[in-house]
VOMARVEX-351373 format. One record per residue: y, x, z of N, C-alpha, C in turn; residue in three letters. Coordinates in steps of 0.2 Angstrom, whole numbers, plus 5000, padded with zeros to 4 digits. Last residue first. Example, Ala and Ser with C-alpha at 12.3 -4.5 7.8 and 13.67 -1.06 7.14 Angstrom:
2
498950645035499550685036500050645039SER 497250665039497850625039498450665039ALA 
//
This chain:
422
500250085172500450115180500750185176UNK 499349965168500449985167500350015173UNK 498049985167498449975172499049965172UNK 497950025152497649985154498049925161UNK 498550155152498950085147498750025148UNK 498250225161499050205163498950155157UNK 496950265157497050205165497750175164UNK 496850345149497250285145497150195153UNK 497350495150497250455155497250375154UNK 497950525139497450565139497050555147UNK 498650435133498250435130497650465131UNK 499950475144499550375142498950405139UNK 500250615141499850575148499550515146UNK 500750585127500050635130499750615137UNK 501750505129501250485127500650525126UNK 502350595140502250545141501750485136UNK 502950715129502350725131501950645139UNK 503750655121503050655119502650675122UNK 504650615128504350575126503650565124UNK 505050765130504750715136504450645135UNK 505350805119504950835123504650785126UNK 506550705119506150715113505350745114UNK 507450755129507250685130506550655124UNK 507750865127507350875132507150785133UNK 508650855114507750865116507450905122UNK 509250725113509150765114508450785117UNK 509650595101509350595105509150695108UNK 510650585093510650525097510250545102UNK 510650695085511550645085511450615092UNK 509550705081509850765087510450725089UNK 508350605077508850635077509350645083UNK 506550675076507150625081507850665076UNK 504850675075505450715072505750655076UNK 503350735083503950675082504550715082UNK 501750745080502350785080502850715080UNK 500250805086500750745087501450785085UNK 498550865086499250875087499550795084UNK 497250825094497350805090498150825090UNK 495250865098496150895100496650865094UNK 494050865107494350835102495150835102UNK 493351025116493650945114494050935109UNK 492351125123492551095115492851055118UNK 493051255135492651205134492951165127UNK 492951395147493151365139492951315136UNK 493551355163493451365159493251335150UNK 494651345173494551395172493851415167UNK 495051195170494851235177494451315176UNK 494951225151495051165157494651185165UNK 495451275137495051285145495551225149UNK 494751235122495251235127495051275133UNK 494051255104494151255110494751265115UNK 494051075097494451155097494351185103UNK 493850965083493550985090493951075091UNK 495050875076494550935078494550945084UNK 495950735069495450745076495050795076UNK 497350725060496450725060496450735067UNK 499050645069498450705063497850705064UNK 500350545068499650585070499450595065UNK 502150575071501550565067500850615070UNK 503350465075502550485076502250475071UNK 505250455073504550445070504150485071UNK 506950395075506350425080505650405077UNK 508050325074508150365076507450435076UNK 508250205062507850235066508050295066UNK 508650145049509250185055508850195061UNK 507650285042508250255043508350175044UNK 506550375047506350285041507050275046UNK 506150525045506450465049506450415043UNK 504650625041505350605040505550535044UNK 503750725051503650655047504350655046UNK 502750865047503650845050503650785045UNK 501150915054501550885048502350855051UNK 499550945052500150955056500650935050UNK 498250925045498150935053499050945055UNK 497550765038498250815037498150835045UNK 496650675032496450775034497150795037UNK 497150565031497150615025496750675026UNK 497050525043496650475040496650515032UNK 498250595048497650625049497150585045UNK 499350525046499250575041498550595043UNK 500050395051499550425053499250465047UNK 501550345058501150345052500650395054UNK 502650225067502350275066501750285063UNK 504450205071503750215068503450265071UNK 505550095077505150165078504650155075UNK 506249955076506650025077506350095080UNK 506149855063506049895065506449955069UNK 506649765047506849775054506649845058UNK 505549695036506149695038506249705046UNK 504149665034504649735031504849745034UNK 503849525036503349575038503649635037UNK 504849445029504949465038504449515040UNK 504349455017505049515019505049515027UNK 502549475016503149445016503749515019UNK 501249555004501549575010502549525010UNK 500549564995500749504996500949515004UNK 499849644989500549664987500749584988UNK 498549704993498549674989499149644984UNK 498849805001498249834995498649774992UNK 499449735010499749795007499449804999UNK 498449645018499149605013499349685008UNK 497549745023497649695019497949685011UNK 498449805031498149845027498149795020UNK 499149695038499449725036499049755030UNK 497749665046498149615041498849645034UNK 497549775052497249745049497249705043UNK 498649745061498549805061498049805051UNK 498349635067499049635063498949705061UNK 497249655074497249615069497749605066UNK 497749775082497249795079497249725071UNK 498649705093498849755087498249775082UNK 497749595096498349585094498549625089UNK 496749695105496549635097497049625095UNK 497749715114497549785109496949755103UNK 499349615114498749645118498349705111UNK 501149635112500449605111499549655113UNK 502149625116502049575119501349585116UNK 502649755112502449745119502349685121UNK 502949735097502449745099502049735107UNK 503949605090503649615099503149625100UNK 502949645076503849635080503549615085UNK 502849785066502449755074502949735078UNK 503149795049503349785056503049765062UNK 502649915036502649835039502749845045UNK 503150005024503150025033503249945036UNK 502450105011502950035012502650035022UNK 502550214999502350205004502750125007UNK 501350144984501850184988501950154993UNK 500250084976501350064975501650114975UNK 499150094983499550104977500050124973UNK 499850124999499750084994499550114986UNK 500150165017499950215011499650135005UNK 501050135030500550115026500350125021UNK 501550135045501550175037501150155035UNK 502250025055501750065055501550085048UNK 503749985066503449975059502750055059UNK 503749905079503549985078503349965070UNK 505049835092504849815085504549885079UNK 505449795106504949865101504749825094UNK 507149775111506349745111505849805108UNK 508449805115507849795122507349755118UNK 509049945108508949875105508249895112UNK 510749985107510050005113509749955112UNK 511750065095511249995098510650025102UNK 513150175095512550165097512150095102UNK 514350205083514150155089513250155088UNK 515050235072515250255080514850235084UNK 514050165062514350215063514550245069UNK 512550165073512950105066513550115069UNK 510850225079511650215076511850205069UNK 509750165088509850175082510750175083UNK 508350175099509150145099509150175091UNK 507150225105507250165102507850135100UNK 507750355112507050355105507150295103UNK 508150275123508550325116508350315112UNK 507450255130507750205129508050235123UNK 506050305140506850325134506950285128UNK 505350235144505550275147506250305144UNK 505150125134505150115139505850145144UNK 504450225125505250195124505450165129UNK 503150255131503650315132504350275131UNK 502750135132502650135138503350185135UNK 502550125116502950085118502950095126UNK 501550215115502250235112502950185116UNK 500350155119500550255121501550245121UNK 500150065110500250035117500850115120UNK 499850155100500550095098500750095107UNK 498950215101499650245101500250205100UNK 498050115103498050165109498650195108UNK 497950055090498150025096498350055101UNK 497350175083498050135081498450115087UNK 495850185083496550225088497150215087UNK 495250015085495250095080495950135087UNK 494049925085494249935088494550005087UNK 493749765072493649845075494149885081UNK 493549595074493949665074493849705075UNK 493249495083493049505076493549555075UNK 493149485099493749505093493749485087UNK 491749515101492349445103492949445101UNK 491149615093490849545095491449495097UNK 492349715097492249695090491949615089UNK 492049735109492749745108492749705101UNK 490749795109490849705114491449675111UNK 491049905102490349845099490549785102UNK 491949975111492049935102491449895100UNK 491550025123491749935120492049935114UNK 491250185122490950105127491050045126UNK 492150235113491150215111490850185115UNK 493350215119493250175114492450145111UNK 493050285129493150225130493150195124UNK 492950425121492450395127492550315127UNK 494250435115493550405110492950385116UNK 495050435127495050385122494450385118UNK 494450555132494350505137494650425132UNK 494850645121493950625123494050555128UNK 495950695115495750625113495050605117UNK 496850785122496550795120496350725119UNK 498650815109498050775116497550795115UNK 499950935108499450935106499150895113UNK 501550925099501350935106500450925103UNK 503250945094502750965095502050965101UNK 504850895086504550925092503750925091UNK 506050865073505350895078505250945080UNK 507750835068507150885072506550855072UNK 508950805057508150775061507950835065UNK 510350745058510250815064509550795064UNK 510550625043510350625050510250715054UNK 511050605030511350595035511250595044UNK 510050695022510650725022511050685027UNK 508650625027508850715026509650715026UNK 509150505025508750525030508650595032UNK 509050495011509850485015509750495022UNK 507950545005508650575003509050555008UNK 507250425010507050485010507450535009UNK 507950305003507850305010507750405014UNK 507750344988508350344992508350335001UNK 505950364989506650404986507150414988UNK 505950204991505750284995506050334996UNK 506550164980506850154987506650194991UNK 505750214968506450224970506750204977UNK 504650144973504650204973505450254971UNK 504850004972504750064978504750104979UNK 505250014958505749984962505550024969UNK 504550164950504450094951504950064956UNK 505050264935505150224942505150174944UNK 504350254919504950214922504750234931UNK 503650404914503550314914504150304919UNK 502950514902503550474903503650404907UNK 501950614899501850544900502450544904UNK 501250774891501550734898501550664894UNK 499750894888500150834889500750794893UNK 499351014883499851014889500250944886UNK 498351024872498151044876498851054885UNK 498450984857498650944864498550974870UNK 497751064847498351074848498651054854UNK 495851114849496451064852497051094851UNK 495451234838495551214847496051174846UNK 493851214828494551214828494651194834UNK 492551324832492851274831493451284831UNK 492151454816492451454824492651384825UNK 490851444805491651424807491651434815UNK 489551534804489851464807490551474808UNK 489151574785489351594792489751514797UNK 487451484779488251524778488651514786UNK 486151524773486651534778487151524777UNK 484951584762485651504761485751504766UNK 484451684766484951704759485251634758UNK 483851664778484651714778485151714772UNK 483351544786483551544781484051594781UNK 483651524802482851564798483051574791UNK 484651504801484751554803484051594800UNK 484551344799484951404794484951484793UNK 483951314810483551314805483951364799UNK 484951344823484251374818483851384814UNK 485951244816486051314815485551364815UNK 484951114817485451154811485451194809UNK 485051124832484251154828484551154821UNK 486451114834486051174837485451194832UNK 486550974831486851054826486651124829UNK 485750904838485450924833486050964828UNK 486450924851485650974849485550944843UNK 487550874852487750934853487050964850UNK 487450744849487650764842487550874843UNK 486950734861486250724855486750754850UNK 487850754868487350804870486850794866UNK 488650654864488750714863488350754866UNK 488050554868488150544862488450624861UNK 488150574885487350564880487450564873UNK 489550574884489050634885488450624883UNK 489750424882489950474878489850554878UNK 488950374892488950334885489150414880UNK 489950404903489050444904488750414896UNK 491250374900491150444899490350474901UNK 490850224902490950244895490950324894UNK 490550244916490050194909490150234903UNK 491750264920491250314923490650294917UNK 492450144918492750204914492150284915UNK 491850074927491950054919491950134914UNK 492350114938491650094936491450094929UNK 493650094938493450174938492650174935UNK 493549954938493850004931493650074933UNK 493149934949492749904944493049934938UNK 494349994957493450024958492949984951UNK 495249904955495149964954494650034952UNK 494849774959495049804950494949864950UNK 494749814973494149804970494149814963UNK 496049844973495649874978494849874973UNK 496749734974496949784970496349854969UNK 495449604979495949644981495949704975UNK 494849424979495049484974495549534978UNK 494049344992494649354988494549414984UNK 493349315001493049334995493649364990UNK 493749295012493549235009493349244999UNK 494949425010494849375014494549315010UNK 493849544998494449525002494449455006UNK 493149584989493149594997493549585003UNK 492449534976492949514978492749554989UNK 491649584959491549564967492149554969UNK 492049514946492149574948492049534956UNK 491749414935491149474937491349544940UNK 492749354937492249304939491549354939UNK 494049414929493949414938493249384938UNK 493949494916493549434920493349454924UNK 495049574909494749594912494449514913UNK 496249664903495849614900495249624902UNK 497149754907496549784906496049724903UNK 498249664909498449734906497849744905UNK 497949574919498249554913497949614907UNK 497249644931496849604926496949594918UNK 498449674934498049714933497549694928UNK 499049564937499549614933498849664930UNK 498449494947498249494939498649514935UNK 498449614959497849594955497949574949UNK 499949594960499749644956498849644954UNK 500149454963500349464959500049524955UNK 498249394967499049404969499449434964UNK 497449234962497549314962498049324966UNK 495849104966496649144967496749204966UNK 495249044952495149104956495949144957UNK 494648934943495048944947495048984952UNK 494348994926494148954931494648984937UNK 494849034911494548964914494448944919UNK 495049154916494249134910494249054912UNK 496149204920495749164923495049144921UNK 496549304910496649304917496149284922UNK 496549254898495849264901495849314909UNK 497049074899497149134898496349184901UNK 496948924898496648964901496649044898UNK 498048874891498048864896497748914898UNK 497348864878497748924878497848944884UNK 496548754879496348824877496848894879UNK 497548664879497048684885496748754884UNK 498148664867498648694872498048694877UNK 496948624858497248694858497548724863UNK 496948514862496348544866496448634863UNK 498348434869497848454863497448504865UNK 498448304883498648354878498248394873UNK 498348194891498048204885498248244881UNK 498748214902498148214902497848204897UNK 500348254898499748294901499148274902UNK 501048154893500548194888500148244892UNK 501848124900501748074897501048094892UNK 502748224906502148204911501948144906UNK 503348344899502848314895502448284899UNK 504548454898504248424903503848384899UNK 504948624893505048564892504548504896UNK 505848764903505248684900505448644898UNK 506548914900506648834900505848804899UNK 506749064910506649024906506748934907UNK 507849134921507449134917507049134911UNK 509149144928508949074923508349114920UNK 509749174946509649184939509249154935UNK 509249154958509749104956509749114948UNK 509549344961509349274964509649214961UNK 509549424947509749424953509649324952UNK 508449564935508849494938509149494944UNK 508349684921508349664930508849594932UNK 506949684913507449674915507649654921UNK 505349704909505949754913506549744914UNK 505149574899504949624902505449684905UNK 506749474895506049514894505749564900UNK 507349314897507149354903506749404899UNK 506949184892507749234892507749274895UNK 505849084884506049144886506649164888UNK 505748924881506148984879506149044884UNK 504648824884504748814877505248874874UNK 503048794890503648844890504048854883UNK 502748634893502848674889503448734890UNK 502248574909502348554902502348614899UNK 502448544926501948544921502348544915UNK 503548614938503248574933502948584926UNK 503948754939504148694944503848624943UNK 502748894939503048834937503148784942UNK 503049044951502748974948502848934942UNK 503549194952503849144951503249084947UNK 503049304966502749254961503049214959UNK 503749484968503749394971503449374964UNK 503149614979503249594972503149504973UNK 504449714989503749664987503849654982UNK 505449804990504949794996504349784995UNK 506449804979506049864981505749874988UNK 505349684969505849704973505849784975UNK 504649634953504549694957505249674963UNK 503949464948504849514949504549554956UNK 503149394936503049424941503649464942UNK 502749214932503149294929503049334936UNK 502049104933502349124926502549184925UNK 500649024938501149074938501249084933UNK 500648834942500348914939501048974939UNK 501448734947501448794952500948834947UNK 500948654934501348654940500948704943UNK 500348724920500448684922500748684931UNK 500848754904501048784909500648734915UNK 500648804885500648734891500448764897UNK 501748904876501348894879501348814885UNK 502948934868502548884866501848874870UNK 502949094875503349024871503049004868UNK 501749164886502249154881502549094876UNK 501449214901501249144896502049194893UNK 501649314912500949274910500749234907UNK 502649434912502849364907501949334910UNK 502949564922502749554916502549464917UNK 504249614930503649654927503149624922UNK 506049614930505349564928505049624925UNK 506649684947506249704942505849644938UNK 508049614957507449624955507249644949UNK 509549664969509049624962508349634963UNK 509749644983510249634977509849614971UNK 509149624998508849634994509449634987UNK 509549595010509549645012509449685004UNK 509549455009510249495010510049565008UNK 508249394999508449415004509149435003UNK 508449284985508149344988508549364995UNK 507949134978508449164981508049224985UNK 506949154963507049134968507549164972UNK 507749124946507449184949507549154958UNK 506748964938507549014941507149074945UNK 506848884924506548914928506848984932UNK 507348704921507748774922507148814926UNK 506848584910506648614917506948674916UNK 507248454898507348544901507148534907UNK 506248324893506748354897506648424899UNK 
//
C-alpha cells in the first residue's frame, strides 16, 4: 500500500518552504517517525518523519525546490508484514552513517551537518541538553579536524621544504654540475569567489531590513549607564542566584525587567502601526536578537512582565540553545512588540540598531568600559556602557524616545526600582 509523504501544514505567516536535503533515497527501508527530509522556512527548519515503516519507493521533491504546505513529496510502500524480517541488506542501509547504527537524537541542521561531512556523531562530545549534539559542537570537531590536517600538512612541507634546501647546497658545492634554480611557478588562482544560493533566513533578514529602512522615520537617540551598582549586585548573588536557579545570573534580565518598567511609562515605544491606525498593545511581548549560524533570528519573551529574573534568564537560555541548534518553534518567533539585541557580546562600543518591523522601537547594548566620569565633584573609573534606541518618528517623538531611555538608565543605575516596583 502507497503512503503519501506530505509537506506539513505551515503557519499563516509562512507561504513556502526550502527542500534542503533527502536523508534516504529510493529504494530505501525507512522506518516510523525516522527522518526523511529537511524544509528551510524563513524562520525555522522543519523535520519531515516517516508516517510509517516501509520502503521509500519515489522521490518527487529534489533538493532545492520549493514546496507549500500539504504538498506531496514522496510515496511508501508499506511492508508491516515484512518489517521484522526484512533483508539484512535493507537493515544495513537503514543505518546510514548519520547514525552509525545507533540511536542518537539529532536536529535538523546537526545531521545536515553530519550528512554532508560524513561524520560519526558517537565520537563527537555533545554539550547540549542531556548530552545532546549541538551545531556548535560539529562545528568545533571540524575546525578540529581541519586544524589536524593543516599541522599533517606543514610537517610534510617543512620535511619536503629541508631536504630541497640541503639539494640546493649540495649543488651549490658542486659549481660545474649546478644548474641554475628555476624561479617557483606563482599560483594562477590567486582571487577566488564562490557562488552560493541565499539562505531562506537570510533572505528574510534582508527583506525585513530593507522594509524597515525604506518604510519607517527611524531615528536614534543616545545615552550612557553607569553599570557598577548592577555588577555590584550581580557579584553578590549570582553564586546563590545560580545554586537555586540552576542558571546563571547575566545582564539580560536587568534590561528586560529595565525595559518593560520604561514601556510602562510609554506606551508608544510599545505600540505598532497598521496602515492608518495605531495598536497600543497592553502586553510586553520583548523578542531578543539572537546571532546563529544561519543568521540573525529574534525569539519572543511573551508576557515578559510576568516573568521573574530566573524566568527571563531560563528562557533566555533556552532560546540560545534551541537557536544554535535550529529547533527553535513558530510560537517562539512569532509576535513581539520591542526588542532588544546586545552587540556588546561582540566588542561593539556604539551602534544604530535597525527596527524589527511592525515594531516601533529597538535597544541596543554595548561592551562595558571602564571610563572616567565625575561623580560629586570628583574623577572616578566606572563601568560605562552606551545604550542606543532607534524609534520611529511616525509614532513616537523624541522627547518620548529620550525619556524612555533615560528611565531605563535610572532602573538600572538604581536597580532598587526594579526590585521594589517603585
Amino acid at each position: 500500500m502507497s503512503i503519501e509523504v506530505l509537506v506539513p501544514n505551515l503557519p499563516e505567516s509562512v507561504a513556502d518552504a526550502t527542500l534542503i536535503s533527502w536523508h534516504k533515497q529510493a529504494g530505501d527501508y525507512v522506518n516510523k517517525n525516522e527522518s526523511l527530509v529537511d524544509l528551510e522556512t524563513d524562520k525555522v527548519t522543519l523535520e519531515v518523519t516517516a508516517p510509517e515503516s516501509g520502503i521509500l519507493s519515489q522521490i518527487l521533491k529534489d533538493n532545492g525546490a520549493i514546496v507549500t504546505g500539504g504538498e506531496l513529496l514522496a510515496l511508501l510502500e508499506s511492508q508491516p508484514d515484512q518489517e521484522q524480517s526484512k533483508p539484512d541488506n535493507l537493515a544495513t542501509v537503514a543505518k546510514t552513517p548519520v547514525t552509525n547504527g545507533e540511536d542518537i537524537p539529532l536536529s535538523p541542521s546537526v545531521r545536515r551537518l553530519i550528512h554532508e561531512n560524513i561524520l560519526d556523531p558517537s565520537v563527537i562530545t555533545g554539550t547540549g541538553k542531556s548530552g545532546r549534539l549541538t551545531k556548535t559542537d560539529v562545528l568545533e570537531h571540524l575546525n578540529k579536524q581541519t586544524a589536524d590536517v593543516k599541522t599533517e600538512k606543514a610537517t610534510v612541507e617543512t620535511q619536503k621544504t629541508t631536504a630541497e634546501t640541503q639539494k640546493i647546497v649540495h649543488l651549490q658545492a658542486k659549481p660545474e654540475t649546478a644548474k641554475p634554480v628555476e624561479p617557483a611557478t606563482i599560483a594562477s588562482n590567486l582571487r577566488p569567489e564562490q557562488r552560493v544560493a541565499m539562505t531562506r533566513l537570510r533572505a528574510k533578514v534582508a527583506e525585513r531590513l530593507l522594509q524597515a529602512q525604506q518604510n519607517a522615520a527611524m531615528l536614534s537617540t543616545f545615552n550612557e549607564v553607569n553599570m557598577q551598582n548592577v555588577i555590584d549586585l550581580r557579584n553578590q548573588y549570582k553564586a546563590r542566584f545560580e545554586q537555586k536557579h540552576a542558571v546563571k545570573l547575566g545582564f539580560m534580565s536587568f534590561f528586560v525587567k529595565a525595559s518593560i518598567e520604561a514601556l510602562k511609562h510609554f506606551p508608544a515605544v510599545n505600540a505598532s502601526i497598521d496602515g492608518n491606525d495605531i495598536i497600543y498593545h497592553g502586553y510586553y511581548d520583548l523578542g531578543i536578537a539572537v546571532s546563529t549560524p544561519r543568521g540573525l533570528i529574534v525569539p519572543v519573551l511573551h508576557d515578559a512582565d510576568q516573568l521573574d529574573f530566573a524566568g527571563i534568564e531560563k528562557s533566555i537560555a533556552d532560546f540560545g540553545e534551541k537557536a544554535r541548534a535550529g529547533t527553535l518553534t513558530y510560537d517562539e518567533l512569532k509576535g513581539g512588540t520591542f526588542t532588544i539585541t546586545n552587540g556588546g557580546v561582540f566588542g561593539s562600543m556604539l551602534s544604530t540598531p535597525i527596527l524589527n518591523p511592525p515594531q516601533c522601537a529597538i535597544l541596543g547594548m554595548h561592551a562595558i568600559k571602564e571610563r572616567p566620569v565625575v561623580e560629586n565633584g570628583q574623577i572616578v573609573i566606572r563601568p560605562i556602557m552606551y545604550l542606543a534606541l532607534s524609534y520611529d518618528h511616525r509614532l513616537v517623538d523624541g522627547r518620548e524616545a529620550v525619556q524612555f531611555l533615560v528611565t531605563i538608565k535610572e532602573c538600572l543605575e538604581a536597580p532598587a526600582h526594579l526590585l521594589l516596583n517603585i
